[in-house]
C-alpha positions in Angstrom: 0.0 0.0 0.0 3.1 2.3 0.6 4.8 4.5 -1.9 8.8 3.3 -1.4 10.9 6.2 -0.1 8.0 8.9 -0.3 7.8 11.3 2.7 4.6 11.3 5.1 2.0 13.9 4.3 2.6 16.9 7.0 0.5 17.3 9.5 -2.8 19.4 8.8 -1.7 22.8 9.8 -4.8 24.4 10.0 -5.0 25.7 13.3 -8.2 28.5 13.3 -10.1 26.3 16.1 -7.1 26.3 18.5 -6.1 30.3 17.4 -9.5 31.3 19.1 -8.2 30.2 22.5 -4.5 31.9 22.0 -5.1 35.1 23.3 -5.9 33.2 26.8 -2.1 31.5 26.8 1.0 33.3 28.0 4.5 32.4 27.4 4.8 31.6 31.0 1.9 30.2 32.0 2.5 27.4 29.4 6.0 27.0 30.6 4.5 26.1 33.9 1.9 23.8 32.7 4.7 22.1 30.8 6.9 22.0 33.9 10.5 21.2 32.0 13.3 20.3 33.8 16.4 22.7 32.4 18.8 19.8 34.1 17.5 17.8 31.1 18.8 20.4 28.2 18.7 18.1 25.1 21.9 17.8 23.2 21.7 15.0 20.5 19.8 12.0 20.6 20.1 10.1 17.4 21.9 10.0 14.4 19.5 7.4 12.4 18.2 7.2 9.6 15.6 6.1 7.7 12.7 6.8 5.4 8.9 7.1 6.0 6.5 6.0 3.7 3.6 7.4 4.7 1.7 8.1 1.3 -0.4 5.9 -0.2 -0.4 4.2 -2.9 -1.7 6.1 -5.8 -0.7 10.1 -4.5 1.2 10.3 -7.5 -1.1 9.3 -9.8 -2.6 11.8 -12.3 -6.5 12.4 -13.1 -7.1 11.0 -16.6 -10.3 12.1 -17.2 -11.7 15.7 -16.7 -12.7 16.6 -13.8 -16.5 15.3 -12.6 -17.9 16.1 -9.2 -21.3 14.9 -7.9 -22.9 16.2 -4.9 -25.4 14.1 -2.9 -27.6 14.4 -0.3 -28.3 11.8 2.0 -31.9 12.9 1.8 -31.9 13.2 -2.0 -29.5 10.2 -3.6 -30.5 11.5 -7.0 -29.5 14.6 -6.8 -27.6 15.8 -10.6 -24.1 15.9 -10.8 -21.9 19.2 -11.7 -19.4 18.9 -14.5 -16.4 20.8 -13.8 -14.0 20.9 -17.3 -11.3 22.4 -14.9 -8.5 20.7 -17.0 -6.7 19.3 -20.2 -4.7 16.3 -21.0 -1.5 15.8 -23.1 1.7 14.3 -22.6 2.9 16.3 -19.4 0.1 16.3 -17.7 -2.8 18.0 -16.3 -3.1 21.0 -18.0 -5.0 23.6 -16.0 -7.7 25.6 -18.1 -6.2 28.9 -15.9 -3.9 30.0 -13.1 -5.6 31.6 -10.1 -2.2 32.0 -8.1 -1.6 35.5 -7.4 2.3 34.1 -6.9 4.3 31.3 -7.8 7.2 29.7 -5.5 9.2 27.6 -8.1 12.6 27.6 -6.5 12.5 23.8 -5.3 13.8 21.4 -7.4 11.4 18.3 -6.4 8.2 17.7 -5.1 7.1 20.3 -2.9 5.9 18.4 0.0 4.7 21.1 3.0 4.0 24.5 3.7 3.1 27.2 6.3 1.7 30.3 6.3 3.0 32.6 8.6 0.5 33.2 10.9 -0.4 36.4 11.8 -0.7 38.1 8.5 0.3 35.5 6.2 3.1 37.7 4.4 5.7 35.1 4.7 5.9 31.4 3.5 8.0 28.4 4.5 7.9 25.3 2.2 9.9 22.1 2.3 11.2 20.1 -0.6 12.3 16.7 -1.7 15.5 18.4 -2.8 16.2 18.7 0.9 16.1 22.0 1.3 13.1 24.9 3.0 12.7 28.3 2.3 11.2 31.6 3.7 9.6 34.1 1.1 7.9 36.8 0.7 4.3 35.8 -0.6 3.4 38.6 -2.8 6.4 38.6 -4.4 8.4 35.0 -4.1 11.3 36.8 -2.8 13.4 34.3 -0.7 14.7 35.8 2.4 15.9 32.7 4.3 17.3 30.0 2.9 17.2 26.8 5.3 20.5 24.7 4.7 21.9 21.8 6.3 19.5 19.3 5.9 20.3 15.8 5.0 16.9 14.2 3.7 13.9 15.5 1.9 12.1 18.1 4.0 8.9 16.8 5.3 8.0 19.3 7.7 7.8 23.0 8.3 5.8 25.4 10.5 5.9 28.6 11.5 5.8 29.1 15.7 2.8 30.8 17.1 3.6 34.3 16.9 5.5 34.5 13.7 9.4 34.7 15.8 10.6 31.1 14.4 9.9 28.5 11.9 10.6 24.7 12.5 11.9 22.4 9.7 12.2 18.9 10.1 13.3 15.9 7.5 13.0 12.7 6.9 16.4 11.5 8.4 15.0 13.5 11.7 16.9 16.6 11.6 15.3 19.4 12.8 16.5 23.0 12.8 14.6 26.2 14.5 15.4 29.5 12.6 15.0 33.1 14.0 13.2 35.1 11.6 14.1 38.4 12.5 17.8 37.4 12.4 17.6 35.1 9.4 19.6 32.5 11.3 19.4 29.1 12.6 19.0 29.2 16.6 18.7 25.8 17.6 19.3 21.9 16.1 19.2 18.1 17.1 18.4 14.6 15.9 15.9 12.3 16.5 16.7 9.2 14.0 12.9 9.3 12.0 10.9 12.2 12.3 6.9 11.8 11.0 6.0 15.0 12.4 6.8 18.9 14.0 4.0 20.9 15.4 4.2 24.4 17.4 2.1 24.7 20.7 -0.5 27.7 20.0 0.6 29.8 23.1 4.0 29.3 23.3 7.6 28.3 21.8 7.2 25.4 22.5 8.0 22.4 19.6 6.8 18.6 19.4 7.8 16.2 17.5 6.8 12.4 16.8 9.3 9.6 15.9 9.0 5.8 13.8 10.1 4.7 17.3 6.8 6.1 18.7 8.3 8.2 21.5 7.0 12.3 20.8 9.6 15.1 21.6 8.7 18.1 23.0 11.7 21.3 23.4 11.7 24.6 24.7 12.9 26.8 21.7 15.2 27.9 21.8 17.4 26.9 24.9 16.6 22.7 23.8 14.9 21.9 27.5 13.4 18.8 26.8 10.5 16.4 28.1 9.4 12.4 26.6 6.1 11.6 25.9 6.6 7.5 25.6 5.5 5.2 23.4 4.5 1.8 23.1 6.7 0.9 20.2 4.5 1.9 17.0 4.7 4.4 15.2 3.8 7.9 15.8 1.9 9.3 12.6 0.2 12.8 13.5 0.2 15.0 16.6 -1.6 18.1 18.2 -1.7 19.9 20.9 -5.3 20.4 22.3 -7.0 24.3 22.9 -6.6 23.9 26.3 -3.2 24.2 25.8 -2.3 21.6 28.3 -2.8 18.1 26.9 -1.7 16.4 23.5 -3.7 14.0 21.4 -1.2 11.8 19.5 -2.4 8.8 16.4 0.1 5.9 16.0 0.6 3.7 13.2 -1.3 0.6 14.9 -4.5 2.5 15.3 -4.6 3.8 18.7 -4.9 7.3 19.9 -3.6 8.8 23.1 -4.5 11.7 24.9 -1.0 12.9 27.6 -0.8 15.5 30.3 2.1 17.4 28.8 3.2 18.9 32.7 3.4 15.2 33.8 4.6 13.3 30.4 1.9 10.8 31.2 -0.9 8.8 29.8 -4.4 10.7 30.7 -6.1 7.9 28.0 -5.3 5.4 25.7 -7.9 4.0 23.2 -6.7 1.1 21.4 -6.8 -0.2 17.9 -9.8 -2.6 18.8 -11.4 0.5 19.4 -10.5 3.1 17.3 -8.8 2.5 14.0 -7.2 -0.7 12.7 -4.4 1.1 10.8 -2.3 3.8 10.4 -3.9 7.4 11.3 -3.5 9.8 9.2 -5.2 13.1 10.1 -6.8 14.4 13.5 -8.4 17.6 14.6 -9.8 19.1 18.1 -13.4 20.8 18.6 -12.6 24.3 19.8 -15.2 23.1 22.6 -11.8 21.1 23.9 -13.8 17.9 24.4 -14.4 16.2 21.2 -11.1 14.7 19.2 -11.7 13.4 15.2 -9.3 11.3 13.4 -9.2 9.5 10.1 -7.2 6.5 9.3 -6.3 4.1 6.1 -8.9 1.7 7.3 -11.8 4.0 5.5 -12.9 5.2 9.0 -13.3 8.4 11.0 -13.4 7.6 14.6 -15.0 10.9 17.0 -14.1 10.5 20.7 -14.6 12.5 24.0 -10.9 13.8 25.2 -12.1 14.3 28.7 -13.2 10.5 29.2 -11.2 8.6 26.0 -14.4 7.3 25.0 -15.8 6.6 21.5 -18.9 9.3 20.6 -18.8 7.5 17.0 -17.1 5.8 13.9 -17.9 7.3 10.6 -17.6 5.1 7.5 -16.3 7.7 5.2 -16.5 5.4 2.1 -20.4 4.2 2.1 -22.9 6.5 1.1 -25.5 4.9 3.4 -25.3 5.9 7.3 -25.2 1.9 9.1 -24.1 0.1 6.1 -21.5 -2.4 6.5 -18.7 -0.9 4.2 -17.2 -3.2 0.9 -14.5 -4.7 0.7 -12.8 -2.0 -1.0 -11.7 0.6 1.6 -10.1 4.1 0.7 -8.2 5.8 3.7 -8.9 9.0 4.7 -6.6 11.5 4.6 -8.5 14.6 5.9 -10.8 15.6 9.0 -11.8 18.4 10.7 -14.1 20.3 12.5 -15.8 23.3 11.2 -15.3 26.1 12.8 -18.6 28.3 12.7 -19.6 27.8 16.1 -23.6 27.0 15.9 -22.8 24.2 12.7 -22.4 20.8 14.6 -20.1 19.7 11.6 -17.3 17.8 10.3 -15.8 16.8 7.0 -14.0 14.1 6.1 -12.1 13.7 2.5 -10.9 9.9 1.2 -8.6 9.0 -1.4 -11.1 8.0 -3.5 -12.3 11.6 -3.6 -15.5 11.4 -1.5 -16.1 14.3 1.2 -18.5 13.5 3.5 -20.0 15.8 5.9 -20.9 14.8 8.9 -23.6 15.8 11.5 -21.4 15.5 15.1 -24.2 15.9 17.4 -26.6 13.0 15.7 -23.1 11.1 14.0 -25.1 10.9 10.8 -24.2 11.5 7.3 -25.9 15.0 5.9 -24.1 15.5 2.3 -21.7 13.5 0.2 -19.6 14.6 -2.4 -17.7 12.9 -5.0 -14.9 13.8 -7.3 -13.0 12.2 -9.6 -9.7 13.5 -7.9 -8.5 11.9 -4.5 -8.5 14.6 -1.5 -5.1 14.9 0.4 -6.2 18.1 2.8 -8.9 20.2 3.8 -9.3 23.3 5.8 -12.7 24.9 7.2 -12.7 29.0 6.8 -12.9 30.6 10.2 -16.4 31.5 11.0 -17.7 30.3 8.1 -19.4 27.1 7.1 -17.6 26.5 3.9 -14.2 24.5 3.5 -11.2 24.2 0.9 -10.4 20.8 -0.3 -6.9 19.5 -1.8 -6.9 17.1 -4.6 -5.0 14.4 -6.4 -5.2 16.7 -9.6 -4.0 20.2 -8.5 -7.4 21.5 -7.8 -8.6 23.4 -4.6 -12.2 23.5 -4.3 -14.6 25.4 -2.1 -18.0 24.1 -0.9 -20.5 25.2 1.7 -20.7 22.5 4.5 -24.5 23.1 5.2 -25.4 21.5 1.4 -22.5 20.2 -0.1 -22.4 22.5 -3.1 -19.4 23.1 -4.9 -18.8 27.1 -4.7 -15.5 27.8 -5.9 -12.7 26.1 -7.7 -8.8 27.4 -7.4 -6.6 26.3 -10.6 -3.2 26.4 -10.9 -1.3 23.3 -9.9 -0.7 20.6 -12.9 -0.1 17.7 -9.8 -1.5 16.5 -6.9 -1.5 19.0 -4.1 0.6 17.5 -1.2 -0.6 20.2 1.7 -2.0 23.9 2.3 -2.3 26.3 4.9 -4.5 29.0 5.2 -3.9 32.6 7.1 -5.4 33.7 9.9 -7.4 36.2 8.4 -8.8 33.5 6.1 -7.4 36.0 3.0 -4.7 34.2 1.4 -4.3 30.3 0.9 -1.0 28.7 0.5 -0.6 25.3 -1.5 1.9 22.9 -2.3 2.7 20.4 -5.0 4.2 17.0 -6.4 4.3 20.1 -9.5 7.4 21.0 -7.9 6.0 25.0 -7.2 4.1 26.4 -4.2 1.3 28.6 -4.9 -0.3 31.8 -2.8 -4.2 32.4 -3.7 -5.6 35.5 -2.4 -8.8 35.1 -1.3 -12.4 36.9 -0.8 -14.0 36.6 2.6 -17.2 34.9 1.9 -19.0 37.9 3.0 -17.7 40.0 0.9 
């Protein structure tokens, strides 16, 4: 099912739910909550290597036929489908019929495989690149203004900290550099053999990271203080940190989810694979409300769970267009979840390889709308305050629907490959994407009100 020697999707980086409760975290409030022991300062723990292959089998694959999308209703199964002739085919490729970027990254030489928008204001980018190499730049114009060296392996993770000061880039041989971006230069470094994933805490600079040995990292940036949240010997394959700022939810390749107390490095709940997913996780995402946890997985499934208790609300079947049907025998993983963030919608989303996005009703764990495309969805992102959502997809489109019907709104052309992640600002005004096309692109957006 795995893509030899292809890097791990990066984790979703859309972080608008968690943002709401940032104003409420202080440097050193976190630091306490965290408690780290400066007698452990962290100097170098590994020099292994070794690849991940977390992309299944098919991301490279391009879209033969134009593009076909049809919405459904689970109320309404015949509902017409919506052609969308959003692209051409000759002998390079997908052809797209326009180019909506606003500005085009094209200094990697390889698969671009993730990106971050800074977060504040989105006016700077950081991507990461099978040629081994990141890069800060200027989004309305491309310029580069950091170039981040030294890496050994194709760069499979990159995110900028919660207040803009640093960005964090990781690679596949588990390098992973902190830069200062005011000062252009690289502040802090270490090694942790396989790396599958970085991700900033939302209130503070403070940096996790999840191994192939299972055991999650988290430093103090930039002095390297250092705490262990253990494993159990599989596999760490996504991480967050949850609103409250003081807890992590963490998917592993066997199926199981845990939920630590970051202060006390320990184990609040574990819910195992018999009981969540039976495979590999691949995406996860936190209510704002700090309680419910959603996670997809290669098995087909989404799984919805209470953080405060570790017990299961539901299990979504994200490949079978009737709500209780026992799903076929052919299974499409999920590579996208999340919650939507407009506050009175009891939504969530979930996008398969196969190219189906379901949207879920949370509060009744029914099915409302299903939509299917001929292109395979890699991400998704809900717009803050908003109930409509960006979808990434197998043939270099974005598109936009509204989460309360399904309907297709929008469509964002540019990319001629599958689209391997995207991040969107703050202020929900410019979208950044990346691309097996070997280019980053920067949309600028329209608030939906406007």
């Amino acid at each position: 099912m795995y893509l030899k020697d292809t890097p791990p999707f990066t984790p979703n980086n859309s972080d608008e739910a968690i943002m709401e409760a940032e104003d409420e975290l202080y440097e050193e409030d976190v630091i306490e909550v965290i408690d780290f022991d400066p007698s452990n300062a962290h100097e170098d723990s590994s020099d292994d290597e070794g690849n991940c292959t977390r992309v299944e089998e098919g991301i490279r694959n391009v879209i033969d036929e134009k593009a076909v999308i049809e919405i459904s209703d689970s109320d309404d199964d015949d509902a017409s489908p919506i052609n969308v002739n959003a692209y051409s085919r000759d002998a390079e490729g997908n052809k797209p019929t326009r180019d909506d970027a606003s500005c085009i990254f094209q200094q990697h030489k390889g698969s671009v495989f993730c990106c971050h928008l800074e977060p504040k204001v989105g006016n700077l980018a950081v991507t990461g690149a099978e040629d081994d190499m990141a890069f800060v730049w200027k989004t309305n114009s491309g310029e580069i203004i950091l170039n981040c060296t030294g890496h050994k392996d194709s760069v499979t993770c990159v995110q900028f900290s919660h207040d803009g000061t640093y960005v964090a880039t990781g690679d596949m041989s588990g390098v992973v550099k902190v830069w200062k971006i005011s000062s252009k230069s690289q502040v802090w470094e270490t090694s942790v053999g396989d790396l599958t994933w970085l991700k900033w805490h939302h209130g503070a600079n403070v940096l996790l990271g999840g191994t192939i040995s299972g055991e999650v990292y988290m430093w103090r940036i930039p002095v390297g203080d250092w705490k262990l949240l253990p494993g159990h010997g599989s596999k760490t394959d996504y991480g967050l940190i949850l609103p409250d700022g003081k807890r992590a939810a963490v998917g592993y390749e066997d199926g199981s989810i845990k939920i630590f107390d970051m202060k006390a490095a320990t184990v609040v709940h574990h819910i195992p694979q018999d009981q969540a997913h039976t495979g590999p996780i691949t995406d996860m995402d936190c209510h704002s409300d700090n309680n419910l946890l959603i996670s997809g997985g290669v098995d087909g499934h989404a799984v919805v769970l209470k953080t405060q208790t570790g017990k299961i609300a539901s299990v979504l079947d994200c490949n079978d267009s009737n709500q209780g049907a026992e799903s076929g025998s052919n299974t499409s993983s999920v590579e996208a979840v999340g919650f939507c963030k407009e506050g009175s919608l009891s939504l969530a989303a979930t996008g398969n390889l196969d190219g189906v996005l379901c949207i879920w009703d949370i509060s009744k764990g029914v099915l409302r709308h299903k939509v299917k495309q001929d292109a395979g969805i890699t991400k998704l992102l809900w717009i803050k305050n908003s109930p409509l959502l960006y979808t990434a997809g197998f043939d270099g489109s974005i598109r936009l629907y509204d989460g309360r019907n399904g309907e297709l709104q929008n469509q964002l052309l540019g990319h001629s490959n599958c689209i391997l992640d995207m991040s969107l600002s703050t202020d929900c005004r410019t979208l950044l994407s990346s691309s097996d096309d070997k280019t980053a692109r920067v949309f600028s957006l329209q608030l939906p009100d406007e």
